[in-house]
Jmol script that loads the backbone (N, CA, C; Angstrom):
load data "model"
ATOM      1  N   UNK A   1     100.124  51.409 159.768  1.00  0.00           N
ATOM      2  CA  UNK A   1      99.731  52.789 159.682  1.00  0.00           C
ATOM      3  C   UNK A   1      99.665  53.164 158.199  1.00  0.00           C
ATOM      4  N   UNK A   2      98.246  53.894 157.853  1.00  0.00           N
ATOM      5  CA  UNK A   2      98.378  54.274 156.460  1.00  0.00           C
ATOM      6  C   UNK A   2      98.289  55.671 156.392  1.00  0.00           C
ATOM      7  N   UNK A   3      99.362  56.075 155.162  1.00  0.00           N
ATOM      8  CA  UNK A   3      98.908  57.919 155.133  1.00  0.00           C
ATOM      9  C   UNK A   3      98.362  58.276 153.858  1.00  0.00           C
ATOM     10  N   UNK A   4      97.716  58.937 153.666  1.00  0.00           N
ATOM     11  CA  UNK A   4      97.026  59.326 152.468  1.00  0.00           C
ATOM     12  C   UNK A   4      97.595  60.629 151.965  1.00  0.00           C
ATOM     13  N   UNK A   5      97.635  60.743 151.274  1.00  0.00           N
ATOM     14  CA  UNK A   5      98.327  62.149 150.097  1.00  0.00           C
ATOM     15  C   UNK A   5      97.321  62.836 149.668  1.00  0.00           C
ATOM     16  N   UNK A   6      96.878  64.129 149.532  1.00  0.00           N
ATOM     17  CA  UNK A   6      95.888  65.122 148.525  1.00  0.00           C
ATOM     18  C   UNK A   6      96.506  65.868 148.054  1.00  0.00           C
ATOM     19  N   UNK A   7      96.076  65.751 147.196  1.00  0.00           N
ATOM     20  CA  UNK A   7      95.982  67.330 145.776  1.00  0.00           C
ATOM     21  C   UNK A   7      97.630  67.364 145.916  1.00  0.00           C
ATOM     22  N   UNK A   8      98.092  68.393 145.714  1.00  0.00           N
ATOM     23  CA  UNK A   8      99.099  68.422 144.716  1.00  0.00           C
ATOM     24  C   UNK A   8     100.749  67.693 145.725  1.00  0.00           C
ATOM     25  N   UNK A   9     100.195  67.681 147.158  1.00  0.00           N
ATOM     26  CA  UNK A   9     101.145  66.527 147.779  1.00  0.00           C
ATOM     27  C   UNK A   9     101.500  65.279 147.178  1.00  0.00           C
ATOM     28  N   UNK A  10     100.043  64.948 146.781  1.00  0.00           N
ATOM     29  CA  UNK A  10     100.707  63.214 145.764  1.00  0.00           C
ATOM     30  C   UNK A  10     101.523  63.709 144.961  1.00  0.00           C
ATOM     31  N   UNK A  11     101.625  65.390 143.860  1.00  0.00           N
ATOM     32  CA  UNK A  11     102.342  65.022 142.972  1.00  0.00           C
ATOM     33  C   UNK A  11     104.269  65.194 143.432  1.00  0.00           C
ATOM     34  N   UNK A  12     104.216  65.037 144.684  1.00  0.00           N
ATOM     35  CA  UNK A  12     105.585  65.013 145.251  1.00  0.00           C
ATOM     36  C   UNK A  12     105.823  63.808 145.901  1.00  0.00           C
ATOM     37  N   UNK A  13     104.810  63.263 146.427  1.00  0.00           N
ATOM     38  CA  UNK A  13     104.787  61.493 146.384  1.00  0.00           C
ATOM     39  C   UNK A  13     105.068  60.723 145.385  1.00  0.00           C
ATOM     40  N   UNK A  14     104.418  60.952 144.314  1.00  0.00           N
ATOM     41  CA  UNK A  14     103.931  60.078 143.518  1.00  0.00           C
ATOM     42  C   UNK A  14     103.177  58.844 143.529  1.00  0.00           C
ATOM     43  N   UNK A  15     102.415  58.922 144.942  1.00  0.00           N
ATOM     44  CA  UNK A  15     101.438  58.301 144.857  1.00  0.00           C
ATOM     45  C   UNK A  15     100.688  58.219 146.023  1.00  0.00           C
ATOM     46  N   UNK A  16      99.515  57.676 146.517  1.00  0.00           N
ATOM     47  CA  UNK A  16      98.145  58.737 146.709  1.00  0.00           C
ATOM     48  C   UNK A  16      98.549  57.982 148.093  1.00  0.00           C
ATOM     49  N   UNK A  17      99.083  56.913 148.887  1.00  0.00           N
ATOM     50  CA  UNK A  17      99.230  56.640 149.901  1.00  0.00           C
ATOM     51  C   UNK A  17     100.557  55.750 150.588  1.00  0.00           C
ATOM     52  N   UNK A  18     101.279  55.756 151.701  1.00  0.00           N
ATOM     53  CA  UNK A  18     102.373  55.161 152.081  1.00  0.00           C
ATOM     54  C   UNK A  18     101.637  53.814 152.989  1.00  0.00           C
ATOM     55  N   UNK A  19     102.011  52.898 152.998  1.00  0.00           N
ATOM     56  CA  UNK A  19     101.894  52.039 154.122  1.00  0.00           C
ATOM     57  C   UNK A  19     102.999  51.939 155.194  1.00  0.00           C
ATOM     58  N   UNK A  20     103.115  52.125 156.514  1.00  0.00           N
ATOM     59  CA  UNK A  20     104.413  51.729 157.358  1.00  0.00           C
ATOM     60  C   UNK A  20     104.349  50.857 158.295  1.00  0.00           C
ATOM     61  N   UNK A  21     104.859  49.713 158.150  1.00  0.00           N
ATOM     62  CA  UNK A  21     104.647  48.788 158.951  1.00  0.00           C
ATOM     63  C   UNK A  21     105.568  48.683 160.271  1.00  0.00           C
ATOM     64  N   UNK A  22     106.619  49.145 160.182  1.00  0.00           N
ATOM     65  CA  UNK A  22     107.470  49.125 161.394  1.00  0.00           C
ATOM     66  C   UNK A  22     108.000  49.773 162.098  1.00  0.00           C
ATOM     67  N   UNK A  23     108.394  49.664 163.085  1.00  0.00           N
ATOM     68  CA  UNK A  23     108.891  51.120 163.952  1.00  0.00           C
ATOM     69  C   UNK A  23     107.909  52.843 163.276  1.00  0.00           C
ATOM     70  N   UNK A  24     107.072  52.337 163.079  1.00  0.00           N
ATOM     71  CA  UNK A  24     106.004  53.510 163.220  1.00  0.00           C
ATOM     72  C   UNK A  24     106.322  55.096 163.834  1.00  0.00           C
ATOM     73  N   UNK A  25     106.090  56.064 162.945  1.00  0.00           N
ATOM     74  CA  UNK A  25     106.434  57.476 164.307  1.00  0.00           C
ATOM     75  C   UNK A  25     105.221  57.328 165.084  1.00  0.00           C
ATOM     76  N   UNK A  26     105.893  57.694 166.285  1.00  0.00           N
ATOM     77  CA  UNK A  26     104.782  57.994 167.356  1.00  0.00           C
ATOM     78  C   UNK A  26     103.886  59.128 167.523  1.00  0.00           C
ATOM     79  N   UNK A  27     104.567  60.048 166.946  1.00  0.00           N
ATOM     80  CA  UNK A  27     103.497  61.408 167.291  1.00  0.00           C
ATOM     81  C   UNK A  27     103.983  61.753 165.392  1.00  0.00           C
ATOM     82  N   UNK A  28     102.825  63.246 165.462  1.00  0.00           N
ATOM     83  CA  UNK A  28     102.836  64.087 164.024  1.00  0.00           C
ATOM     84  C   UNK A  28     104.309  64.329 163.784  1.00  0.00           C
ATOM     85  N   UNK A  29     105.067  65.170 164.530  1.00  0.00           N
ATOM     86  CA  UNK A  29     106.773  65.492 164.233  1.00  0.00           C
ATOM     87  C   UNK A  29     107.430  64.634 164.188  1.00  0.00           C
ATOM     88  N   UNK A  30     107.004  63.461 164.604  1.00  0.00           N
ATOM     89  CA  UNK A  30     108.120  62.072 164.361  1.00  0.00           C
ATOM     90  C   UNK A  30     107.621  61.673 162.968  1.00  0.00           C
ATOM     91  N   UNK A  31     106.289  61.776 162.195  1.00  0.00           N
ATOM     92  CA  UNK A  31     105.921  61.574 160.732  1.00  0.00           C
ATOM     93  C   UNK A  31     106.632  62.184 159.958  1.00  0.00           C
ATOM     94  N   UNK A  32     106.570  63.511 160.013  1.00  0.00           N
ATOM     95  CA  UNK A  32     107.028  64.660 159.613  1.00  0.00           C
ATOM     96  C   UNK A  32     108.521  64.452 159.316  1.00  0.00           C
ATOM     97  N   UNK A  33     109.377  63.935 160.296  1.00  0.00           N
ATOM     98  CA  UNK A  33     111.052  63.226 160.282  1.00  0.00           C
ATOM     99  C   UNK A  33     111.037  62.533 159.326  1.00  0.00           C
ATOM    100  N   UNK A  34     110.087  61.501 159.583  1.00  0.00           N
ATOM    101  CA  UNK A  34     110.076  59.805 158.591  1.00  0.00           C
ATOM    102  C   UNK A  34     110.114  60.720 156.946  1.00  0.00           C
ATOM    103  N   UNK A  35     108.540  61.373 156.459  1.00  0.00           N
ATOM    104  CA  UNK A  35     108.465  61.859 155.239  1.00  0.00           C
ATOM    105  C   UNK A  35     109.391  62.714 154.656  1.00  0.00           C
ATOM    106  N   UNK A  36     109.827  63.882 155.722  1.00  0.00           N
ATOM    107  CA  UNK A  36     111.003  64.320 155.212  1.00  0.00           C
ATOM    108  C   UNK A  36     112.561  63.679 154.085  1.00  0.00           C
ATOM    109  N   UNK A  37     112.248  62.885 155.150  1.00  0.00           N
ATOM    110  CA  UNK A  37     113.591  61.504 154.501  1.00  0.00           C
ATOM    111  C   UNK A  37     113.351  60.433 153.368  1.00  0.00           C
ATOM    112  N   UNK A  38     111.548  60.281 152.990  1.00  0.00           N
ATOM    113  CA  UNK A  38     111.332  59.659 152.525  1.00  0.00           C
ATOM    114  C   UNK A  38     110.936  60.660 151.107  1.00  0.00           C
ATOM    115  N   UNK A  39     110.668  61.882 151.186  1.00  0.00           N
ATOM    116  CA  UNK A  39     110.392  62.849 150.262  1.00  0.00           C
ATOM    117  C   UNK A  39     110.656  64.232 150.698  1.00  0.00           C
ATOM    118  N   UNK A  40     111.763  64.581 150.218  1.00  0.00           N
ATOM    119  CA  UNK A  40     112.355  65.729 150.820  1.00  0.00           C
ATOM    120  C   UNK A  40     112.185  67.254 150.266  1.00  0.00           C
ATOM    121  N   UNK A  41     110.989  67.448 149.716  1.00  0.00           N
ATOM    122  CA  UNK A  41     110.608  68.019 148.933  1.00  0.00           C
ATOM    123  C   UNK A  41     109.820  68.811 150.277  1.00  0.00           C
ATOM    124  N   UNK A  42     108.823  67.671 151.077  1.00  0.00           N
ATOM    125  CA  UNK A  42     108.086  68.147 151.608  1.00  0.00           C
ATOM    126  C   UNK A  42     108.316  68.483 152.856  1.00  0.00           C
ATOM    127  N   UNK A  43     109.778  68.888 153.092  1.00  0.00           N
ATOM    128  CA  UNK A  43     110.765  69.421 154.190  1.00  0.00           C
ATOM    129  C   UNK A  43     110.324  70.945 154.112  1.00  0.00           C
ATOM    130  N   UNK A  44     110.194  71.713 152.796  1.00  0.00           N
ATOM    131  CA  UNK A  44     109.844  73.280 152.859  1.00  0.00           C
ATOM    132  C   UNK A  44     108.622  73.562 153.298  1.00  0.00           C
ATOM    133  N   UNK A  45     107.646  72.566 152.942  1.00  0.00           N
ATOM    134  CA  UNK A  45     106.368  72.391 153.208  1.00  0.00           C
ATOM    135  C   UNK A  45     105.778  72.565 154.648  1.00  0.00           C
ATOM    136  N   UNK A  46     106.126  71.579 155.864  1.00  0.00           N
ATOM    137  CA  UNK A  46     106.513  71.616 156.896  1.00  0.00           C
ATOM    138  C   UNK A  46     107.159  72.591 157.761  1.00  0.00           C
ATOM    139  N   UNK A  47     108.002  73.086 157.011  1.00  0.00           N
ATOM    140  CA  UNK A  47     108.896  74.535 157.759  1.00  0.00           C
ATOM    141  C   UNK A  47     107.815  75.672 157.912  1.00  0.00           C
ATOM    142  N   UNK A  48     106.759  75.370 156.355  1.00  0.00           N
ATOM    143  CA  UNK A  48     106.108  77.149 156.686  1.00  0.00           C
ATOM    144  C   UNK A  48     104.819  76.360 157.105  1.00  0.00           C
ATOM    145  N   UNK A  49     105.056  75.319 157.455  1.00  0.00           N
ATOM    146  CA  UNK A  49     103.678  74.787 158.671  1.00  0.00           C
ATOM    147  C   UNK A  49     102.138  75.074 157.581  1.00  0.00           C
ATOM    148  N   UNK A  50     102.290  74.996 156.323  1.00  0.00           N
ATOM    149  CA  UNK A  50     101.096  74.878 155.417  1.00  0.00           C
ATOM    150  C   UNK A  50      99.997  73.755 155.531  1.00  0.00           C
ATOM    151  N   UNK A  51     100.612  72.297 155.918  1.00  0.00           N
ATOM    152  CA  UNK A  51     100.180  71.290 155.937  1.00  0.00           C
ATOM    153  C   UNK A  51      99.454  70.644 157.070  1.00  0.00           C
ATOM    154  N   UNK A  52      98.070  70.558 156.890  1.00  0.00           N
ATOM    155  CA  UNK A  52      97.207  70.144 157.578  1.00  0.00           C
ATOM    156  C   UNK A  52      96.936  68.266 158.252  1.00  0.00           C
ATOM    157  N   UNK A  53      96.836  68.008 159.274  1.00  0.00           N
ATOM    158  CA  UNK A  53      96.805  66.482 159.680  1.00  0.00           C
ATOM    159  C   UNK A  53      95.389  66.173 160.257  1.00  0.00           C
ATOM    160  N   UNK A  54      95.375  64.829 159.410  1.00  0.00           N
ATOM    161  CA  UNK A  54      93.998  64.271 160.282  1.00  0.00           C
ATOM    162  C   UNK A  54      94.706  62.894 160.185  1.00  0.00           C
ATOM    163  N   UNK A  55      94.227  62.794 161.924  1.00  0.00           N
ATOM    164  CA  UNK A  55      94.086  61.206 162.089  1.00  0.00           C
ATOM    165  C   UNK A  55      92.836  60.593 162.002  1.00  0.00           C
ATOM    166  N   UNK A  56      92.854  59.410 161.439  1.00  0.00           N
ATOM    167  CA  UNK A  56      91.073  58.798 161.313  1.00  0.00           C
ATOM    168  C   UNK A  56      90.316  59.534 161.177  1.00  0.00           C
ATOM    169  N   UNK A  57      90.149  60.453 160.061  1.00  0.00           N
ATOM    170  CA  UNK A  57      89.146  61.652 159.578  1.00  0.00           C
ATOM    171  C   UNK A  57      89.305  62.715 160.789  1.00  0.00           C
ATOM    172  N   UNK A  58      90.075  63.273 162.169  1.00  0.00           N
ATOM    173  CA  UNK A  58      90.130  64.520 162.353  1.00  0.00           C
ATOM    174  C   UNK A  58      91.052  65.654 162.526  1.00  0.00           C
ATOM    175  N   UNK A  59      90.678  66.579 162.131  1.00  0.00           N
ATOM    176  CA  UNK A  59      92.020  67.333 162.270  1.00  0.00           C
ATOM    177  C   UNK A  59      92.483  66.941 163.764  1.00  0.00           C
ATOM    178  N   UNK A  60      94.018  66.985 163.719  1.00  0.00           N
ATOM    179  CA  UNK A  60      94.827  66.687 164.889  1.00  0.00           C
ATOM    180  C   UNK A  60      96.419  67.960 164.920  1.00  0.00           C
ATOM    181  N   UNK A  61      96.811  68.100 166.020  1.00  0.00           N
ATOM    182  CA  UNK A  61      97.525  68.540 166.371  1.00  0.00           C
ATOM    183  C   UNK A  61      99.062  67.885 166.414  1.00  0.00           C
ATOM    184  N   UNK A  62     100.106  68.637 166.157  1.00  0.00           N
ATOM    185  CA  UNK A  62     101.469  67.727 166.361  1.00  0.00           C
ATOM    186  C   UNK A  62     101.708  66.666 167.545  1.00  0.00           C
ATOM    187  N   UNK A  63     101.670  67.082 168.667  1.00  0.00           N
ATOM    188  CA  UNK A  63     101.635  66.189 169.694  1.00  0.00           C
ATOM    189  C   UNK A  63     100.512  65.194 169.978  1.00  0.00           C
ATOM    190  N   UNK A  64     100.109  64.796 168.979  1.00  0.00           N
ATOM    191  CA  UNK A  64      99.264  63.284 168.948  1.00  0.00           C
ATOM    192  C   UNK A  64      99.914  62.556 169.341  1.00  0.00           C
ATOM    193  N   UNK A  65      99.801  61.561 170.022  1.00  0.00           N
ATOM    194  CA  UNK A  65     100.209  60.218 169.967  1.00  0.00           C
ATOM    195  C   UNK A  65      99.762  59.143 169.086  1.00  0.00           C
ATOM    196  N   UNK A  66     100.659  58.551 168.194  1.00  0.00           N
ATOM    197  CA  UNK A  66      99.605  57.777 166.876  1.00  0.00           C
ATOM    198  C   UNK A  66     100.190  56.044 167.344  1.00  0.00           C
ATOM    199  N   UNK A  67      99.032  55.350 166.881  1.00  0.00           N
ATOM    200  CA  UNK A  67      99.048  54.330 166.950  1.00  0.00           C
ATOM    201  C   UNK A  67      99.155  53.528 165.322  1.00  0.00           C
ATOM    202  N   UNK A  68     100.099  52.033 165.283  1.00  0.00           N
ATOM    203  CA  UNK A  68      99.737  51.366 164.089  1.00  0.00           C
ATOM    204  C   UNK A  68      98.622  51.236 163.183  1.00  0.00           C
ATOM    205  N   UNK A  69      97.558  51.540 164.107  1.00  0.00           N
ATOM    206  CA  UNK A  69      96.493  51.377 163.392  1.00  0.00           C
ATOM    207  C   UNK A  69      95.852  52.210 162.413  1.00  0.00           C
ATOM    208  N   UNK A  70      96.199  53.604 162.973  1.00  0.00           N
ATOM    209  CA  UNK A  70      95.823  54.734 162.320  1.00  0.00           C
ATOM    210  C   UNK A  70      96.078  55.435 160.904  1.00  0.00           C
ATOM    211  N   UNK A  71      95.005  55.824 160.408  1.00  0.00           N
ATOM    212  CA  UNK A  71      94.869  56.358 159.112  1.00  0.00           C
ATOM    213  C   UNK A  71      95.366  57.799 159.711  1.00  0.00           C
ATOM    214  N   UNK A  72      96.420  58.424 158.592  1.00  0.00           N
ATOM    215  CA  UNK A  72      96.796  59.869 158.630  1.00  0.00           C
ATOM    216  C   UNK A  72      96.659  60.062 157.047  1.00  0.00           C
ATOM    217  N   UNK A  73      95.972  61.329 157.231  1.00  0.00           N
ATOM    218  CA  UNK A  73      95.785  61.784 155.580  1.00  0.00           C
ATOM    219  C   UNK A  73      96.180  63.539 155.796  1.00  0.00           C
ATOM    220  N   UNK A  74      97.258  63.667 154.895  1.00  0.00           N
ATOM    221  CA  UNK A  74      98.263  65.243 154.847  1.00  0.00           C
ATOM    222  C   UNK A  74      97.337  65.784 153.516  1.00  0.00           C
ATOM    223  N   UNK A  75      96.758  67.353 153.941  1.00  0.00           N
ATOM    224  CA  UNK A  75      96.228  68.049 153.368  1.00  0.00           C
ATOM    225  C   UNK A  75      96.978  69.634 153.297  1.00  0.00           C
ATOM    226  N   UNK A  76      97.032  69.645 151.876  1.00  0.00           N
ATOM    227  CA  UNK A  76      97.754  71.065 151.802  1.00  0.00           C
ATOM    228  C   UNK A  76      96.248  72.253 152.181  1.00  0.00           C
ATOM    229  N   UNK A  77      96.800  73.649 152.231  1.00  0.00           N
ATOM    230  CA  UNK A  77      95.542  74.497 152.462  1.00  0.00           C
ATOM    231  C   UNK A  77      94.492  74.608 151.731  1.00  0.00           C
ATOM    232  N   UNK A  78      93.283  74.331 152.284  1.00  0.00           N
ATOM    233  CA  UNK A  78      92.101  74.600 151.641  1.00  0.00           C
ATOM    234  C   UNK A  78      91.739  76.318 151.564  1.00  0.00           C
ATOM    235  N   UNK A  79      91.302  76.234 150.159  1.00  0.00           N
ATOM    236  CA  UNK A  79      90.910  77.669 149.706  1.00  0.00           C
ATOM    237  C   UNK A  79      89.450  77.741 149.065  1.00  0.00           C
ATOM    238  N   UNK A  80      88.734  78.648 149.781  1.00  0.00           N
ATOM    239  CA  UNK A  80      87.257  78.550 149.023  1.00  0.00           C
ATOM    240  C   UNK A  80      87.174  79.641 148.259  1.00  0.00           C
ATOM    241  N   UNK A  81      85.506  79.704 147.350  1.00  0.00           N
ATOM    242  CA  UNK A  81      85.767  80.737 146.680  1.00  0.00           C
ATOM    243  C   UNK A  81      83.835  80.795 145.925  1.00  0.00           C
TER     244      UNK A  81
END
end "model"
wireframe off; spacefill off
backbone 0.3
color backbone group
């Protein structure tokens, strides 16, 4: 499973994607657990529900069911102008 980082999320990553090879979360809130623990920064992030999910390019909902295979890429809010 790969996740991708945008805009100013990488700069709390520090870097633009995670690979997870094992025991995988199964759904969005089980990701959400994993990253928390893995960057705990993006625990406040999550609370005020700012952060947007796509699996394999689409927006998705928390109760996904995700598979190993799947690309997840976390997008903070888009603002136009």
């Amino acid at each position: 499973m790969r996740i991708r980082y945008f805009a100013w999320i990488k700069d709390i990553t520090n870097k633009e994607d995670d690979i997870i090879d094992i025991n995988h979360p199964k759904t969005i809130q089980e990701l959400k657990k994993y990253l928390e623990n893995l960057y705990p920064e993006l625990k406040k992030h999550f609370l005020q529900d700012v952060l947007r999910f796509a699996v394999n390019q689409e927006y998705v909902s928390e109760n996904l069911n995700l598979k190993p295979i799947d690309e997840i890429a976390i997008f903070p809010p888009v603002s136009g102008g």
